[in-house]
C-alpha positions, 0 to 999 in steps of 0.5 A, spaced: 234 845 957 231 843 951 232 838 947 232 835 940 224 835 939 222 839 946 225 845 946 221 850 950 225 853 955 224 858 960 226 866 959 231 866 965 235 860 960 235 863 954 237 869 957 244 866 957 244 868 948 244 875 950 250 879 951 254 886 950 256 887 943 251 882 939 247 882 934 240 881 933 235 880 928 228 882 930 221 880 927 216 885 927 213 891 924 212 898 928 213 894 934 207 888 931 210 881 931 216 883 936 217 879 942 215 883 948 218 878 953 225 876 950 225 884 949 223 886 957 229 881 958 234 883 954 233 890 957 232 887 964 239 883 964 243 890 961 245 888 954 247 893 951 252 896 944 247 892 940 247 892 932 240 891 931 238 888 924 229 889 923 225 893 919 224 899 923 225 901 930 218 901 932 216 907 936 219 910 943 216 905 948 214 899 944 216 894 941 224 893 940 223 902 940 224 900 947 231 898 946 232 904 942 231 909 947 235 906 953 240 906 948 242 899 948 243 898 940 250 902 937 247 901 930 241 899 927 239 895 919 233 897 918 228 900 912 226 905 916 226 909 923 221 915 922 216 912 927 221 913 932 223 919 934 229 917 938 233 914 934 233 919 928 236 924 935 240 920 936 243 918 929 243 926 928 247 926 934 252 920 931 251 916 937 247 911 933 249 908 927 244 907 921 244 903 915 238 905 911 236 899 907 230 900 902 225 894 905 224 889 899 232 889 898 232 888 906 227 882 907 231 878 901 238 880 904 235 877 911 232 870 906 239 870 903 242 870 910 236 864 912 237 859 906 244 860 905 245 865 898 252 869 897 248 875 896 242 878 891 242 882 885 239 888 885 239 895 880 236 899 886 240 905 888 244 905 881 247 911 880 245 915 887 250 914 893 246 907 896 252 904 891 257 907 896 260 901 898 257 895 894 261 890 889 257 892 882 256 885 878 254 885 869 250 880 868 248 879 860 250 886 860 246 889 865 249 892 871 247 889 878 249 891 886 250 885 890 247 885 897 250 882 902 246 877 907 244 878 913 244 873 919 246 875 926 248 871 933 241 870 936 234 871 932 228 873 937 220 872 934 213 872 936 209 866 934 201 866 936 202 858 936 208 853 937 208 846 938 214 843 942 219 843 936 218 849 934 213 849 928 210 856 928 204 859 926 203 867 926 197 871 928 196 875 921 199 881 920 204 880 926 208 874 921 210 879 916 218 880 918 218 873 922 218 868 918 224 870 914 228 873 921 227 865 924 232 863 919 237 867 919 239 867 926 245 862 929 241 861 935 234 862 934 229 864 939 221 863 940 216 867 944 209 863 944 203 866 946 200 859 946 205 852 947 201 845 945 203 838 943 207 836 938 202 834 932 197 839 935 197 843 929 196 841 922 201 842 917 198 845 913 198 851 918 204 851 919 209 857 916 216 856 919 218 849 920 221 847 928 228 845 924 229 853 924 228 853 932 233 852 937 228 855 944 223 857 946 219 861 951 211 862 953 210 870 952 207 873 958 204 878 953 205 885 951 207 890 955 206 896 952 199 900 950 198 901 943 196 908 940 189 905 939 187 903 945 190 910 949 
């Protein structure tokens, strides 16, 4: 198991956070930084009536898309779920539901949970039915929506690097979602392409700080085929 400064466990430990009903938060984009190996095993040990917090819901057979299309997520948080036809089906048919979020307002909501805000304010959506629902708060006049913070029970994330501790460093592009997702889990959980010693990266190199980090496992590498190299 892992401990206070070494914290790389294997998959079959981690395994244990995932259960029927949860909540998770997803780094990724398109399917670009989500964690193949920490999905596999989710599908693998047959969580399912997830409510999944990410910005989008990948695509059919990549990334946490696979989720979507064996249908093991009740209901999404996303920005966006066009590039996945399965979830619009099965949003058509009410058997998923979906909170549409516009994507600026949801990466804050996800940073808001992660350092501890009540919420943010926002005048997107005034007027138009994405108040329904919202508290609406005058500052100095002027009318804002408050946005509710998201956090979940277990936050998944894919580092190119990590040391022991945790300290992370992402492979270009695929940080965008999971610096912010790494916050805001109760539990978080790592997936590293490369595990090195504590003090191989240089500080100055490093985006999310190990406190943020509970466990994490080596990848195994994405299980998927991009659209590119069919």
């Amino acid at each position: 198991m892992a401990n206070g400064f070494d914290k790389v466990v294997t998959i079959q430990e981690v395994l244990a956070h995932f259960h029927d009903g949860m909540t998770l938060l997803a780094g990724g984009f398109g399917g670009v930084g989500n964690p193949p190996t920490l999905i596999q095993g989710i599908l693998d040990k047959g969580v399912k009536d997830i409510t999944l917090i990410s910005n989008d819901t990948a695509f059919p057979h990549i990334g946490i898309g696979k989720l979507i299309t064996e249908r093991r997520v009740k209901k999404v948080i996303a920005s966006h779920i066009g590039s996945n036809p399965n979830a619009g089906a099965q949003m058509t048919a009410g058997e998923l539901e979906v909170e549409f979020c516009p994507q600026g307002i949801l990466a804050e909501r996800v940073r808001a949970g992660g350092v501890g805000l009540g919420g943010i304010l926002s005048d997107i959506g005034l007027g138009t039915i994405a108040e329904k629902g919202k508290e609406k708060v005058l500052v100095n006049d002027k009318e804002f929506l408050l946005e509710t913070p998201l956090t979940a029970e277990v936050a998944i994330v894919h580092a190119k690097k990590a040391d022991r501790f945790g300290n992370l460093v992402y492979d270009t592009s695929a940080r965008n979602f999971n610096p912010l997702v790494a916050m805001a889990g109760d539990i978080t959980i790592v997936e590293a392409d490369e595990i090195v010693e504590i003090g191989a990266i240089d500080p100055e190199e490093v985006v999310t700080p190990g406190v943020f980090v509970n466990y994490i496992v080596k990848s195994e590498g994405v299980n998927w085929q991009w659209a590119w190299e069919k």
